[in-house]
PDB file of N, H, CA, C and O in Angstrom:
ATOM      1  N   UNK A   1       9.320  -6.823  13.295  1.00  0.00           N
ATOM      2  CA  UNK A   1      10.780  -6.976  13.256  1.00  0.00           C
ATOM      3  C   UNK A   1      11.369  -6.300  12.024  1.00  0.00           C
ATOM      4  O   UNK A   1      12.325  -5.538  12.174  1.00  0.00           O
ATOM      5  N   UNK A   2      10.866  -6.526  10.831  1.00  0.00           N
ATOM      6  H   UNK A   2      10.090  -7.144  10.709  1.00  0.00           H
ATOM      7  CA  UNK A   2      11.187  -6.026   9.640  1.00  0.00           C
ATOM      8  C   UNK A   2      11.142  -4.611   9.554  1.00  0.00           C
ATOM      9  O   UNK A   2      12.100  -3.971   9.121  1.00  0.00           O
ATOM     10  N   UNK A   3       9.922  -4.000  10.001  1.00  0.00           N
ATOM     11  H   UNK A   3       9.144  -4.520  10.353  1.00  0.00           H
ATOM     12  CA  UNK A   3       9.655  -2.490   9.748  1.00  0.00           C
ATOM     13  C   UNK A   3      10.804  -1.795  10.811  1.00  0.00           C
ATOM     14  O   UNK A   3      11.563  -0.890  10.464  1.00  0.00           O
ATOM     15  N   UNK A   4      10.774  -2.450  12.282  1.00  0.00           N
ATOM     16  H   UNK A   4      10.157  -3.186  12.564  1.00  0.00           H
ATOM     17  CA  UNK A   4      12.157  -1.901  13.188  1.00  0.00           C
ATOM     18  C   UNK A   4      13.780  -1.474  12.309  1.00  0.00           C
ATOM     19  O   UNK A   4      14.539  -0.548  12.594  1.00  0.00           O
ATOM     20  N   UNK A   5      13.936  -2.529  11.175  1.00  0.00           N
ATOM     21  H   UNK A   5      13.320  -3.281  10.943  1.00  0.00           H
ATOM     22  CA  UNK A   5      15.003  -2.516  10.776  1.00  0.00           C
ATOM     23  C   UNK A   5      15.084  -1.616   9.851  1.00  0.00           C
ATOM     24  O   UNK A   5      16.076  -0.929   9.607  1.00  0.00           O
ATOM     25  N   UNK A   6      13.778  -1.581   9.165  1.00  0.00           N
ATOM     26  H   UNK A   6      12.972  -2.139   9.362  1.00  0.00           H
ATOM     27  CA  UNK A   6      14.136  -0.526   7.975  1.00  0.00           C
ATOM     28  C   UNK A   6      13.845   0.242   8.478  1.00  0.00           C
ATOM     29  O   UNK A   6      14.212   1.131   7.710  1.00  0.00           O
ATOM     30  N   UNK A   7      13.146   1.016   9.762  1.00  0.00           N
ATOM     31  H   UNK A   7      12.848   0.293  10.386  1.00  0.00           H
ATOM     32  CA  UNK A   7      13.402   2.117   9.986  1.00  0.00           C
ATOM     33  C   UNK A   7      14.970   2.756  10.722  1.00  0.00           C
ATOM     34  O   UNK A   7      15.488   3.862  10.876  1.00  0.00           O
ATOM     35  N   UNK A   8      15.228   1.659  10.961  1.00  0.00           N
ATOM     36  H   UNK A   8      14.808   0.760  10.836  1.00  0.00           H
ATOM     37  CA  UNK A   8      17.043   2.078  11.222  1.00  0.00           C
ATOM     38  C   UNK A   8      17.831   1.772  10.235  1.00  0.00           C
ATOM     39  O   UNK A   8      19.039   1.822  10.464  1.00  0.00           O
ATOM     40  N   UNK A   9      17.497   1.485   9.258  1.00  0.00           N
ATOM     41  H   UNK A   9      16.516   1.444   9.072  1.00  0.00           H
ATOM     42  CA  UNK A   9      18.315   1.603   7.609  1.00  0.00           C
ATOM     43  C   UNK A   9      17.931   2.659   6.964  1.00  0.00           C
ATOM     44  O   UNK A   9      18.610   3.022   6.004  1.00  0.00           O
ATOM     45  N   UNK A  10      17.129   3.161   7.221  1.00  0.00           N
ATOM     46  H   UNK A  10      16.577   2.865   8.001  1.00  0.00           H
ATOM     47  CA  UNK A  10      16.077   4.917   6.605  1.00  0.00           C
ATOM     48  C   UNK A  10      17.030   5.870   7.389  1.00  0.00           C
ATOM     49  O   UNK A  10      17.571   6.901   6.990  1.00  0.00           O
ATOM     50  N   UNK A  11      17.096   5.272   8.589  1.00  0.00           N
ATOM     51  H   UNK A  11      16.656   4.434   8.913  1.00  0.00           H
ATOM     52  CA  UNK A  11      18.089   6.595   9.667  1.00  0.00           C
ATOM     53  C   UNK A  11      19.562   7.009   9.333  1.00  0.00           C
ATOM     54  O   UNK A  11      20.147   8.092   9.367  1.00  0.00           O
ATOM     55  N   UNK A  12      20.050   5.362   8.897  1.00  0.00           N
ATOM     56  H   UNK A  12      19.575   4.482   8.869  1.00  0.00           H
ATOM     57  CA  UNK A  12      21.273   5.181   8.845  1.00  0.00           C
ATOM     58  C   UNK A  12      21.666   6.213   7.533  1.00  0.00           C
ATOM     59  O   UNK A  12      22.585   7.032   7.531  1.00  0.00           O
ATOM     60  N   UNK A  13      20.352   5.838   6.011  1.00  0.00           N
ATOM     61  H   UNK A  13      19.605   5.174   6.013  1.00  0.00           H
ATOM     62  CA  UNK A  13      20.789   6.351   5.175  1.00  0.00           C
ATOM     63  C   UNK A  13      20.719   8.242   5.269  1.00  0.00           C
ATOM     64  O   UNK A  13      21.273   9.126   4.615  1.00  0.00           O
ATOM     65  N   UNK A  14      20.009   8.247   6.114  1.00  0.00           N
ATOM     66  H   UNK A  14      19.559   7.530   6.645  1.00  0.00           H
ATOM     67  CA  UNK A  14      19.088  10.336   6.159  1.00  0.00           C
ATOM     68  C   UNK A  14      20.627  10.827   6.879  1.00  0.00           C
ATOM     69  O   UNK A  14      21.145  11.879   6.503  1.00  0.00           O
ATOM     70  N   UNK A  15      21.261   9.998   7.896  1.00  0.00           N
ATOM     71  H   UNK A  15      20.840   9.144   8.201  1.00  0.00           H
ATOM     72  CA  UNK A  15      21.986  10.765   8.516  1.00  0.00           C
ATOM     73  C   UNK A  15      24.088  10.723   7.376  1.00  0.00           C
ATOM     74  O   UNK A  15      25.161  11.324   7.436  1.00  0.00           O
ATOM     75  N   UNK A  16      23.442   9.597   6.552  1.00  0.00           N
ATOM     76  H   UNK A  16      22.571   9.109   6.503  1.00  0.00           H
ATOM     77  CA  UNK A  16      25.162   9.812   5.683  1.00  0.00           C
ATOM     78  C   UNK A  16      24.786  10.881   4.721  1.00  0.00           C
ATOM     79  O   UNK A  16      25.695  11.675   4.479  1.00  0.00           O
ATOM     80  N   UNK A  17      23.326  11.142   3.944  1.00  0.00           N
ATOM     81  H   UNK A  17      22.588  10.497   4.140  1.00  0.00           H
ATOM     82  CA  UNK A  17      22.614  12.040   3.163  1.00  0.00           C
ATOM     83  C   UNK A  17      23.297  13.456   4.405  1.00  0.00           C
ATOM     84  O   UNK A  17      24.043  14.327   3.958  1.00  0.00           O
ATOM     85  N   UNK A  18      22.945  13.441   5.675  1.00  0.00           N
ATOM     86  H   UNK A  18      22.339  12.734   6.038  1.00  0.00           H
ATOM     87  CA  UNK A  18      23.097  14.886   6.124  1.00  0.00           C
ATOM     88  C   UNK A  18      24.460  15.063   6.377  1.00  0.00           C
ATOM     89  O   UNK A  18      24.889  16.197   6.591  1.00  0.00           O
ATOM     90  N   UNK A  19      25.226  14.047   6.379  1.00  0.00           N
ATOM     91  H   UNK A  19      24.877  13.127   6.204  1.00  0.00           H
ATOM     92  CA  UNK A  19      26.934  14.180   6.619  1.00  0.00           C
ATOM     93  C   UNK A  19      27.571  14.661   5.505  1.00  0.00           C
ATOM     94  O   UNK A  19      28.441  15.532   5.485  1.00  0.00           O
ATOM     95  N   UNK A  20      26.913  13.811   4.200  1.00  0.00           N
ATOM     96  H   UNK A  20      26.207  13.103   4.217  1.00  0.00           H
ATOM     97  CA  UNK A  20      28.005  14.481   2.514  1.00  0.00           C
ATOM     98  C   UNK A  20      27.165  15.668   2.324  1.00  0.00           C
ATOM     99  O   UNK A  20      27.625  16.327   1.392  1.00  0.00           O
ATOM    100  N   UNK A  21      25.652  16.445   3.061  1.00  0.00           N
ATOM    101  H   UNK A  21      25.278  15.909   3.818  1.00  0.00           H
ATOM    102  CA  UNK A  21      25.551  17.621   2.103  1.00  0.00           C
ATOM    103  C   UNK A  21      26.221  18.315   3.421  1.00  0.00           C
ATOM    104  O   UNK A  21      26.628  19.184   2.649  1.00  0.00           O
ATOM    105  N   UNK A  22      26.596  18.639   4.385  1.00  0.00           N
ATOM    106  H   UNK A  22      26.266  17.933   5.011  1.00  0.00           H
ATOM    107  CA  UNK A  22      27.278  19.123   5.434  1.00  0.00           C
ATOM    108  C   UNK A  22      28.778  19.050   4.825  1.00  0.00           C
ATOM    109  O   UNK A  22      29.366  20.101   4.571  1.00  0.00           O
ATOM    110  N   UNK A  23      29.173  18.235   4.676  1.00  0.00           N
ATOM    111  H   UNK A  23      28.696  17.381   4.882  1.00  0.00           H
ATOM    112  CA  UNK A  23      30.380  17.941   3.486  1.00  0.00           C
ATOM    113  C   UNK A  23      30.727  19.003   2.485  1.00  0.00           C
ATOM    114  O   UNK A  23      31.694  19.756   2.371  1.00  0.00           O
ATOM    115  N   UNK A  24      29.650  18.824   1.811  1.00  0.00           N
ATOM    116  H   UNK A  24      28.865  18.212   1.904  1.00  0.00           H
ATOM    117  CA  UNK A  24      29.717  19.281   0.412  1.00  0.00           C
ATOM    118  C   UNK A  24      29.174  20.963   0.503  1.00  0.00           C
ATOM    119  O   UNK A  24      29.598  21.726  -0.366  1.00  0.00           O
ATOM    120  N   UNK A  25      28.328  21.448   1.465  1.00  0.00           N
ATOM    121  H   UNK A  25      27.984  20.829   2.171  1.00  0.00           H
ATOM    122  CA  UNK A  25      28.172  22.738   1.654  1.00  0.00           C
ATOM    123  C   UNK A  25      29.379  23.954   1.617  1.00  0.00           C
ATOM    124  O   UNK A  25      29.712  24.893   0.894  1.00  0.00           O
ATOM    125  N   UNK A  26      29.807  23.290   2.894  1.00  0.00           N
ATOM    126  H   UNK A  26      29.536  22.527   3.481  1.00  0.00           H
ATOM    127  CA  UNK A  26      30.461  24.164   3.543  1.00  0.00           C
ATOM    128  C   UNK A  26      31.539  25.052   2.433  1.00  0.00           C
ATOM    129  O   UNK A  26      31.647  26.208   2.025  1.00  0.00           O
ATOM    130  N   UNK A  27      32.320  23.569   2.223  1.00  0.00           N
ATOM    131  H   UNK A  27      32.232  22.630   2.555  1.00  0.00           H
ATOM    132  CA  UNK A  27      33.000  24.569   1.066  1.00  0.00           C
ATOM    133  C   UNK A  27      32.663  25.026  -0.330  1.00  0.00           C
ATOM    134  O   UNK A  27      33.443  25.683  -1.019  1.00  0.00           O
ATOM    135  N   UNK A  28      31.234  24.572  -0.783  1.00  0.00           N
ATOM    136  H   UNK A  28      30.601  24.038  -0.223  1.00  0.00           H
ATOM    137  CA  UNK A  28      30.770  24.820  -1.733  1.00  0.00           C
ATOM    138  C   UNK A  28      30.252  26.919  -1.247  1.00  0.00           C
ATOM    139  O   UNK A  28      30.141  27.867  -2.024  1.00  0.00           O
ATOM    140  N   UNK A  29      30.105  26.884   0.018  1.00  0.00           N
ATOM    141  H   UNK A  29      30.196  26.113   0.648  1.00  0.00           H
ATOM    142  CA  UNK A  29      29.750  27.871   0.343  1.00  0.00           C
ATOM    143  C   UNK A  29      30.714  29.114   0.565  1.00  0.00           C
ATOM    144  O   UNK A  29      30.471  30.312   0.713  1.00  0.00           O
ATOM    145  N   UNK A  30      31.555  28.597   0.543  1.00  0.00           N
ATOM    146  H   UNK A  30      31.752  27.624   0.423  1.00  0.00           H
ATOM    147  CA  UNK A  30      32.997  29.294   1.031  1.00  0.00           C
ATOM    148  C   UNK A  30      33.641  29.451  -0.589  1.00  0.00           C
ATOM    149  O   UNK A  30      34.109  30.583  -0.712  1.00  0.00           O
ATOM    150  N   UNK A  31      33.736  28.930  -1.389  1.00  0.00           N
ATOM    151  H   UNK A  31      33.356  28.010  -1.289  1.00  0.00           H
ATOM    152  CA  UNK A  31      33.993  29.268  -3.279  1.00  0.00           C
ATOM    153  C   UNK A  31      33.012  30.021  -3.379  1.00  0.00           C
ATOM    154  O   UNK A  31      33.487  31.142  -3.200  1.00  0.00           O
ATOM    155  N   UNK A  32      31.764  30.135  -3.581  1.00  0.00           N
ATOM    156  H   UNK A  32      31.379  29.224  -3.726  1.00  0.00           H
ATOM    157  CA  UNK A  32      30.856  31.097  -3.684  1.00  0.00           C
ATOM    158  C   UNK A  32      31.129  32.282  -2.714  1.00  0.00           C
ATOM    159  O   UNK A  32      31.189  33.349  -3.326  1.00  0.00           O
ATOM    160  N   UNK A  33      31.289  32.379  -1.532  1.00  0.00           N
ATOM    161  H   UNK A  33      31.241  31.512  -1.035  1.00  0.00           H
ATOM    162  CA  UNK A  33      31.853  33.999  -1.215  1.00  0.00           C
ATOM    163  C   UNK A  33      32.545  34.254  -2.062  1.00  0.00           C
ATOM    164  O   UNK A  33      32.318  35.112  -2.915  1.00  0.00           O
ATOM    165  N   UNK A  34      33.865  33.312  -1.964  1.00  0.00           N
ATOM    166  H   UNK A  34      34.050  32.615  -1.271  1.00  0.00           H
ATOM    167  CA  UNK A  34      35.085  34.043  -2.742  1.00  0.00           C
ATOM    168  C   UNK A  34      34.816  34.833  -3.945  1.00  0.00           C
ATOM    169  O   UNK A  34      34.985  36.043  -4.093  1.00  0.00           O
ATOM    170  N   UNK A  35      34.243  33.726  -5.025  1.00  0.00           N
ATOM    171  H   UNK A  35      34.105  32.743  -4.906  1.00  0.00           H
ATOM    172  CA  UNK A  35      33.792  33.958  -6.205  1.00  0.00           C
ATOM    173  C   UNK A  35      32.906  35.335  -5.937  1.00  0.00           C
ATOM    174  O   UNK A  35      33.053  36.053  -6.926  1.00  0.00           O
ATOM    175  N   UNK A  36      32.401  35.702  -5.367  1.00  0.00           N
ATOM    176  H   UNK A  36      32.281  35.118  -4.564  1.00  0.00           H
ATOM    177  CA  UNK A  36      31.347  36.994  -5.188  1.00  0.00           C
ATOM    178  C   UNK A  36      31.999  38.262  -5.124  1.00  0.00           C
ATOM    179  O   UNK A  36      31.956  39.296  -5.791  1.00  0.00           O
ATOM    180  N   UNK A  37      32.835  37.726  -3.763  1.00  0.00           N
ATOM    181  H   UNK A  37      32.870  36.887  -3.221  1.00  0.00           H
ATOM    182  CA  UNK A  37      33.994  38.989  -3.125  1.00  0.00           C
ATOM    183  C   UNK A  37      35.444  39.579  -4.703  1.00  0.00           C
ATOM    184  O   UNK A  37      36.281  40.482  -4.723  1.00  0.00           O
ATOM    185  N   UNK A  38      35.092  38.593  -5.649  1.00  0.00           N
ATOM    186  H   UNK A  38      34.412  37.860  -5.633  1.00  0.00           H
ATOM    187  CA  UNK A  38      36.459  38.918  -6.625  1.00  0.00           C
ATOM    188  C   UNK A  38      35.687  40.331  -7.932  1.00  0.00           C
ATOM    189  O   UNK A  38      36.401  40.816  -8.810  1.00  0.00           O
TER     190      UNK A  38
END
């Protein structure tokens, strides 16, 4: 019962981890063109 849960508290946390660097990429990636292209 226990290990069921923390493996859906491991999921819960991997998938907010892949939402803020999806977050945080995009436009981190998009200042870096800019910054390149100047």
């Amino acid at each position: 019962m226990s290990s069921i849960a923390q493996k859906t508290k491991n999921r819960k946390l991997l998938y907010k981890k892949e939402v803020l660097f999806e977050f945080w990429t995009e436009p981190l990636y998009c200042y870096m063109t800019v910054k390149r292209r100047e």
